[in-house]
N, C-alpha and C positions, 0 to 999 in steps of 0.2 A: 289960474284955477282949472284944472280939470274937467273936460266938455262927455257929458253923454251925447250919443249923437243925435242929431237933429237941431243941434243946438244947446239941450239944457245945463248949463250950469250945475255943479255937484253943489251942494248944500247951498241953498237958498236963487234956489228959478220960481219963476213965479209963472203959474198955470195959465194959460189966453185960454180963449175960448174956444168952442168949436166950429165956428164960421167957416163953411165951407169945405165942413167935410163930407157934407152929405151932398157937394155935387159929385159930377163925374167928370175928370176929364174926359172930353170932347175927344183929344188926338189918342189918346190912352186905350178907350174904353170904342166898345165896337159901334158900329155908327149910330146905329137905332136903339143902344141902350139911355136910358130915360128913366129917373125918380118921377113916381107917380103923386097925382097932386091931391091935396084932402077931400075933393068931390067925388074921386074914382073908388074902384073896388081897391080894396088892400092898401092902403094911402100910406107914400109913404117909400113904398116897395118898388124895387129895382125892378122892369121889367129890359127883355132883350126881345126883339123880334116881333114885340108884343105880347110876348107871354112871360107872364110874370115867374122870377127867379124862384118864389116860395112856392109859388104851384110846379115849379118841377122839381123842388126838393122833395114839396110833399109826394109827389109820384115817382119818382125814381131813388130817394135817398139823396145823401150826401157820401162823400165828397161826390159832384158829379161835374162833366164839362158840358159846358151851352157854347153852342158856333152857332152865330148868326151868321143863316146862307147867304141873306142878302148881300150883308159885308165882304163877304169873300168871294163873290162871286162881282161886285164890282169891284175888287182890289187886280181882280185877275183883269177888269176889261181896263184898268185905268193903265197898266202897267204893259198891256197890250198893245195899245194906242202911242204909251209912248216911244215904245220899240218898233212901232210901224209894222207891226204884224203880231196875231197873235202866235203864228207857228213859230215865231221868233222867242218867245217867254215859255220856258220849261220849267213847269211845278219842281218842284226838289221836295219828291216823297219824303227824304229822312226825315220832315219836319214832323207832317201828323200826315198817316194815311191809312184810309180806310175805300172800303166801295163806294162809298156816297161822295167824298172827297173826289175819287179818281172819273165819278160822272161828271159831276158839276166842271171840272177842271176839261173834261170831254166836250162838253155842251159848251164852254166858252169858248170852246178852239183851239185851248193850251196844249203843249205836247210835254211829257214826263219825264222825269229824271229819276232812275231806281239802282241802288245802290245793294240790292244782294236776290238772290232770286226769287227771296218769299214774296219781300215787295213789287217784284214783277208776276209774280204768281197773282197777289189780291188785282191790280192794274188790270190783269188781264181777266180775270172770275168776275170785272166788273165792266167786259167787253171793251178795255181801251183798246182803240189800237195801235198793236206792237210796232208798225211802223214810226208811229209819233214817240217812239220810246228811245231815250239814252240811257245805256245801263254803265255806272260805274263803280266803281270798287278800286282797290290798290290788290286786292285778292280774290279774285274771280277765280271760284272752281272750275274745273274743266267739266263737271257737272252742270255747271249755271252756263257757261259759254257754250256749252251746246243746249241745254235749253232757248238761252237766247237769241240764237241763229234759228232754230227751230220753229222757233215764234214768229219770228223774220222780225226782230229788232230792229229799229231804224238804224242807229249809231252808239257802237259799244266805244268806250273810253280806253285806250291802253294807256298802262302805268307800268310798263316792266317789261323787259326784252324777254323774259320767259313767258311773261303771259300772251306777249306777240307771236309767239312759236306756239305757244297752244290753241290760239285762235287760228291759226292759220292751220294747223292740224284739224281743228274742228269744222271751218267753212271748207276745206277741202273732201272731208268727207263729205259733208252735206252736198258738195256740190255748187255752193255757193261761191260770188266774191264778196265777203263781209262790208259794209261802209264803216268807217273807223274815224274816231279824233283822238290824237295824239296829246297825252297832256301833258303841259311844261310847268317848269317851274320860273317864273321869271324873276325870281328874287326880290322883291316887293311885297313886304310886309305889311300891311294895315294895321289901322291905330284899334288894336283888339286885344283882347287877353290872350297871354300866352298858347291858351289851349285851342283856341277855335282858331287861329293864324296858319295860315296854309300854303302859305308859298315861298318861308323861306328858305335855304338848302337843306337843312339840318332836319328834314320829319320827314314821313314815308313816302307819301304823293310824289306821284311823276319825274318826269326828266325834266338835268338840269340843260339850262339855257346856255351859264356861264360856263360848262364843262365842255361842254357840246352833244352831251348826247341824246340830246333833244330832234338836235338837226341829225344824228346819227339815226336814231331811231328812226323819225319821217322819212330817210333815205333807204329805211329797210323794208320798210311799207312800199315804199313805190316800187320798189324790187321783187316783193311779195302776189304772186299772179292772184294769192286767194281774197287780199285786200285791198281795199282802196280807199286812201287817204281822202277824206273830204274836209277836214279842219282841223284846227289846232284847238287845245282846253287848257284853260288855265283859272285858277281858284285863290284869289288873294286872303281872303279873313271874311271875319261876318261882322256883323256891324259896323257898316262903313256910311256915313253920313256926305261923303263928297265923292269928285268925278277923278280927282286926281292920280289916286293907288293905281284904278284901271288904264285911266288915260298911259300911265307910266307901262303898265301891263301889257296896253296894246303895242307900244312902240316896242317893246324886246321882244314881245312875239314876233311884229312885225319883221325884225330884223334875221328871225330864223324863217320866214316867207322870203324875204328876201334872199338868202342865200339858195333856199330850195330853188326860185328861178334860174337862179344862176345858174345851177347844177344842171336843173331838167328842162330847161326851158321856160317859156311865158303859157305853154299847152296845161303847165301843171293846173294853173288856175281855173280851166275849163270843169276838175273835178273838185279843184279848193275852194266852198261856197261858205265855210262858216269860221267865225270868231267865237268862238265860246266862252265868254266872260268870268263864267259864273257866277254866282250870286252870292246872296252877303249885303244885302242894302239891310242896312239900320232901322229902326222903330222904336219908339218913344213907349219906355215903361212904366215910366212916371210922371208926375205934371210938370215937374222942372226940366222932364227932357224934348227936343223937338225931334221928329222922326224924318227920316229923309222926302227930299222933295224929289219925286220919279222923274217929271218931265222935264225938268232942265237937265238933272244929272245926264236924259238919256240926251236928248241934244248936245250935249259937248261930247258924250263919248259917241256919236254918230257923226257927228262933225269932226270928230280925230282922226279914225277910222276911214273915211273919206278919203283925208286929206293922205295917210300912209298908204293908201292902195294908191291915190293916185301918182304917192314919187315914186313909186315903181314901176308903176305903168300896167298893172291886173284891177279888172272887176272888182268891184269893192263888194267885198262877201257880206252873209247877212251877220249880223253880231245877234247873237244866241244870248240871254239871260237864264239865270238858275233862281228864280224866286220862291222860297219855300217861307219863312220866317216873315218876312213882307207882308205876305197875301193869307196865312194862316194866324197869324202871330196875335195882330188885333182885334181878329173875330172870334176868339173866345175866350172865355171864362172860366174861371174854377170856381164852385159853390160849395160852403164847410159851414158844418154846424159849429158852432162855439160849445166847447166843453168847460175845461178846471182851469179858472184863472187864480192865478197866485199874483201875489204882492211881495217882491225879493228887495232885500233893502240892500245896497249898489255902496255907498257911502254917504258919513256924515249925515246919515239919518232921510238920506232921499231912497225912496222905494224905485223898482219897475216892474208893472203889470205883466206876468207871462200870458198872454192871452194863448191856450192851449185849442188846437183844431181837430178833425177827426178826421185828418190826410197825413198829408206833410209828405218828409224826403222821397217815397215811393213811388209818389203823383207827379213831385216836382222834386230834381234833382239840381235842378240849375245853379240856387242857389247857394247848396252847399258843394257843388263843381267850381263855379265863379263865382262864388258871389255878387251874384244874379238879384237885383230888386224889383219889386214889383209896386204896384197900384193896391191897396186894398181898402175895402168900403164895408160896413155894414148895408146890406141890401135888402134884410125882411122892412126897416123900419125905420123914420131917420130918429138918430141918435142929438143930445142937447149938454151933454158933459162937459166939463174942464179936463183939457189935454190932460195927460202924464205920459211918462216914457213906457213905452209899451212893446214888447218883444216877444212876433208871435209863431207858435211853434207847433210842430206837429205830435205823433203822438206815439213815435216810435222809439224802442230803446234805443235812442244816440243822442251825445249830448250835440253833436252836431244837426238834429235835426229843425233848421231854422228856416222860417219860409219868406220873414223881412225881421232885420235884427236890431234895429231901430227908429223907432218911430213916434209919432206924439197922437195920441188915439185918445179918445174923449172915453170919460172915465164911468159913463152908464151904459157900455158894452156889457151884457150877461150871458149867464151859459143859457143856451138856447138859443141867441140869437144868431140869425146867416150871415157869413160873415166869407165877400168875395175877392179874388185876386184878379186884374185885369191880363189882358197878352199873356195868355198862357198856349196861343194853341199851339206854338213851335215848342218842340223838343220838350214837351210836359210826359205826355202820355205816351210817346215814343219812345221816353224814356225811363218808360214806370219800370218797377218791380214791384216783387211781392215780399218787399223784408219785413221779418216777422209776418210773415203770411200775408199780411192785407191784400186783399185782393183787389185790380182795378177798377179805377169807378164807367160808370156808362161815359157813354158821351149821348148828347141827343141836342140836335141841328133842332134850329126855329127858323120861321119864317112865318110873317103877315097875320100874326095869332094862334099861329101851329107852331104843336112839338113833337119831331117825332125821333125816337131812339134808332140813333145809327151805329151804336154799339153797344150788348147790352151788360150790366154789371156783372163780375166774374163771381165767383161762390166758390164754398167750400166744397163743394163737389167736384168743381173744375180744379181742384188742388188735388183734391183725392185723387182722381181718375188719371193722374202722371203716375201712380204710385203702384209700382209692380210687386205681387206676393215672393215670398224669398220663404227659402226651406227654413221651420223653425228648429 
């Protein structure tokens, strides 16, 4: 018989109940999010941070995003700790960044990863500083690479023998010797979807290992009086749940360290201080999934690392992390009103509810990128229905615009009711648009019973105002 997903059986499934959809998961859901209980104000209702989800609907609108600071701001100390230094853990802007983002990440002692020069622009308009910054790109203008010298960038990423010739044109003007990590590819795939996989020959990023001109590159750099090579980068995938990919990662790096002493000596290591791992640790988006456990994974990939500097006989460098997704991913939320739901009949006389939202693909893309699922809860009220399959979507002309595409949702959801997504704060709003105009939603940080908007909703005037007059 033919399965709708979640399980239901095509003609004749039988409805369970709604137990336990009005909790939250725990791993899922940001720390301090909590169903309020029938004593309190609004019973019933989802708050985060302490401030309840319906009192910022009601004051900011929907769709809107909630980051619990608290959350992310201990994601960043726990992730610190396991790397034995905070200078060691590099935010990775692409996730979600804003100036309130790039303080907290400031104040916890993290240092940045900025991947084009806007985002090194906001970094800096929110006084990071540019020494704690890695800027990468596979396309670095010569615009941006001199801005980023300019700024006095800690360590810019090279990804291309032309881009090395323009950096080295640029810090030679300046006057500078740039600090640089060279990024390889070490052929090491993680267990990821296709699109987010980053290291293996076939896609843009960096030099290969297997080719050599990885080890060519590094040897250009040391040749280069304007640069100086302080580590190697390398980027396997994202969502990676174990230590192994990297562990494998460090040793083929290692083995272009290795050759580099050969070549220039054991002095080299006096300026080669880092391992750059990158990032890509996994998180749990639903209740069936478990999200990575940081402090073991970093104890075996610091006990590797160890172990390969020391058959060579150099300093064991620090190992650098890129945590963007990690540390932003679970501290927030997305909040939608419920609009038009329809009832589509699927086969043999079974329906599925289109539970319709007033976001969708523009807010979150992920889904219809990868088929991305999420956590989703009604959050003004708890809900008492019998399941049915429920498919729920946004509100843009695309029939692709789906936000979870199957699901078992209790059947006294209405229009009006808040209705949230968990782990949204990577790659959501980073990656909005405005198709069909909709304009993005705020974001607005909580903490300890406060709300306060750290970005504010965009409007039809901010659409206009791109809009240049033309002779009629």
């Amino acid at each position: 018989m033919p399965i709708l997903g979640n399980g239901f059986e095509l003609g004749g499934y039988t409805r369970p109940d709604s137990t336990g959809f009005n909790d939250l998961p725990a791993h899922v859901w940001p720390s301090t999010a909590r169903r309020r209980g029938a004593d309190e104000p609004r019973p019933g209702s989802v708050e985060v941070g302490g401030v309840s989800l319906t009192e910022i609907a009601e004051e900011y609108g929907t769709p809107v995003f909630v980051v619990d600071e608290a959350d992310f701001r201990s994601r960043c100390r726990a992730i610190a700790e396991a790397f034995r230094g905070s200078g060691n853990v590099h935010y990775a802007s692409k996730a979600f960044l804003s100036k309130a983002i790039a303080r907290w990440v400031r104040e916890e002692g993290l240092h940045l990863d900025v991947a084009s020069g806007n985002e090194m622009a906001v970094a800096l308009a929110a006084d990071f500083p540019a020494a704690d910054m890695t800027f990468h790109g596979n396309n670095k203008s010569r615009s941006e690479l001199s801005d980023a010298v300019s700024a006095g960038v800690g360590r810019i990423v090279l990804d291309s023998r032309s881009e090395l010739r323009r950096l080295s044109e640029v810090a030679a003007e300046a006057g500078v010797v740039q600090d640089v990590l060279v990024r390889v590819k070490p052929g090491v795939e993680a267990h990821t979807h296709e699109f987010i996989a980053t290291a293996h020959e076939d896609q843009k990023f960096g030099f290969s290992i297997a080719s050599g001109s990885a080890l060519a590159a590094a040897d250009a750099v040391e040749a280069d009086p304007n640069l100086r090579l302080v580590g190697l980068h390398c980027h396997i995938g994202s969502q990676i749940v174990d230590s192994d990919g990297f562990i494998l990662a460090a040793e083929r790096v290692f083995g272009v360290v290795e050759q580099l002493v050969a070549r220039h000596g054991v002095e080299i290591s006096e300026h080669f201080t880092i391992l750059d791992l990158g990032g890509g640790f996994g998180i749990a988006y639903t209740a069936g999934e478990q999200p990575l456990e940081v402090a073991p994974l970093a104890d075996e990939i610091l006990r590797a690392v160890e172990e390969l500097a020391q058959r060579i006989g150099i300093p064991t460098p620090h190992v650098a992390v890129e945590p963007g997704r990690a540390i932003v991913g679970p501290s927030m939320v997305t909040v939608y009103e419920v609009g038009t739901l329809k009832d589509v009949t699927v086969d043999d006389g079974v329906t599925r509810r289109y539970l319709s939202v007033d976001g969708g693909m523009s807010d979150n893309i992920r889904p219809a990128l990868y088929r991305s699922v999420y956590d989703g809860r009604v959050v003004n009220r708890e809900v008492s229905g019998s399941r049915i399959p429920t498919r729920v979507v946004g509100k843009h002309c695309e029939s692709g615009d789906i936000l979870i595409n199957d699901a078992a949702y209790p059947d006294d959801i209405v229009e009006g009711d808040l209705f949230a997504l968990a782990a949204t704060g990577a790659y959501c709003y980073a990656m909005a648009s405005r198709y069909n105009m909709l304009t993005r939603p705020p974001v607005v940080s909580v903490k300890d019973g406060a709300a306060t908007q750290i970005l504010r909703r965009e409007t039809v005037q901010d659409l206009l105002s791109l809009e240049c007059e033309t002779p009629r």
